[in-house]
N, C-alpha and C positions, 0 to 999 in steps of 0.2 A: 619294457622299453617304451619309453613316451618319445612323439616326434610331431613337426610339424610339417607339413608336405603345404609347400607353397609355390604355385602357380603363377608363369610370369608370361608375357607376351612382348617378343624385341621389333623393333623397325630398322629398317638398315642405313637407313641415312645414306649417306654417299657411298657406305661399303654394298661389294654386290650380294643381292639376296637368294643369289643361287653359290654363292664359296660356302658349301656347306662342312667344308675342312675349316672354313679358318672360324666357321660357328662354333664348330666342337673344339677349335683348338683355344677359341676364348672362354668356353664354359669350363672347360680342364682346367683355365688360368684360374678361374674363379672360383675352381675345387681348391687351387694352390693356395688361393690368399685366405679360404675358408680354414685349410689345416693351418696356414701358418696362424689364424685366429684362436687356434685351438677347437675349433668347430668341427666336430663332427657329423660330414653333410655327405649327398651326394645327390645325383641328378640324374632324371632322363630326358628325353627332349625328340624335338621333329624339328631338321632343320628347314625339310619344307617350308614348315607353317612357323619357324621359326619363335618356337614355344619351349619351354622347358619346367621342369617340374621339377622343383628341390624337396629333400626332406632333411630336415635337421632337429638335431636330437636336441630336447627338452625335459626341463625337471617334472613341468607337470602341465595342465593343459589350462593355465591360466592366462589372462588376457595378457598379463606381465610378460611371461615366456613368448608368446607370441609376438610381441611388440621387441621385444631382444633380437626373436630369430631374424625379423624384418631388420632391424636394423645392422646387426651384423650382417645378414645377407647384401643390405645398400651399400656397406661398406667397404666388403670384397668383391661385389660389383664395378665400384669405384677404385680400388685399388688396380682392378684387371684393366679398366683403361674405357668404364663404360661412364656415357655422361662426361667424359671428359670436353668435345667439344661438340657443339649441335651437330656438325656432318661426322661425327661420330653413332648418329640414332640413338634409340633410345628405348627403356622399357617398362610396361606398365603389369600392375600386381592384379592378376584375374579373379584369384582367389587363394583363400590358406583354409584347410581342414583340418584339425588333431586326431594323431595315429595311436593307438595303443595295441602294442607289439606283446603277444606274451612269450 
C-alpha cells in the first residue's frame, strides 16, 4: 500500500479556536467529501494546535500522485465549507511525505 500523509495547519478565522467538536466535526465532513471523491483517506489531528495530518492512498510515490492527492484534498476541503469566505479561516500545507505500507 502506497500513501501520501500530508500535513495541514488551520486558523479559525471568526470560528472559536477552542470548539474543538465543531473541528472534528468539519474534518469528518472532509472525510465525507473524500469518500464521496472516491478517495481513500483518513486523518488524525490536534485540535488544540489545530493541525491535522491526512493520509491518502496513491498508486505510486510520484510527484503526479502527490500533486492529485493535494488537489483532491483542496477540493474536499472546499466542498466541506473551508475557504469559503475569509472569516471562515483558512489552511496552509506544512508538509507531505510518501508512505509505503507492506
Amino acid at each position: 500500500m502506497k500513501m501520501y500523509e500530508i500535513f495541514l495547519q488551520f486558523t479559525p478565522g471568526d470560528n472559536d479556536p477552542n470548539d474543538y467538536d465543531g473541528f472534528e466535526a468539519f474534518l469528518d465532513s472532509v472525510t465525507d467529501e473524500l469518500a464521496r471523491l472516491g478517495v481513500d483517506a483518513d486523518y488524525t489531528a490536534s485540535a488544540a494546535d489545530l493541525t491535522a495530518s491526512w493520509t491518502i492512498d496513491v498508486p505510486d510515490a510520484s510527484e503526479a500522485s502527490l500533486i492529485k492527492a493535494l488537489n483532491v484534498l483542496q477540493e474536499a476541503l472546499v466542498a466541506a465549507g473551508a475557504e469559503v469566505a475569509p472569516e471562515a479561516g483558512r489552511h496552509e500545507v506544512l508538509g507531505a511525505r510518501h508512505l509505503a505500507m507492506a
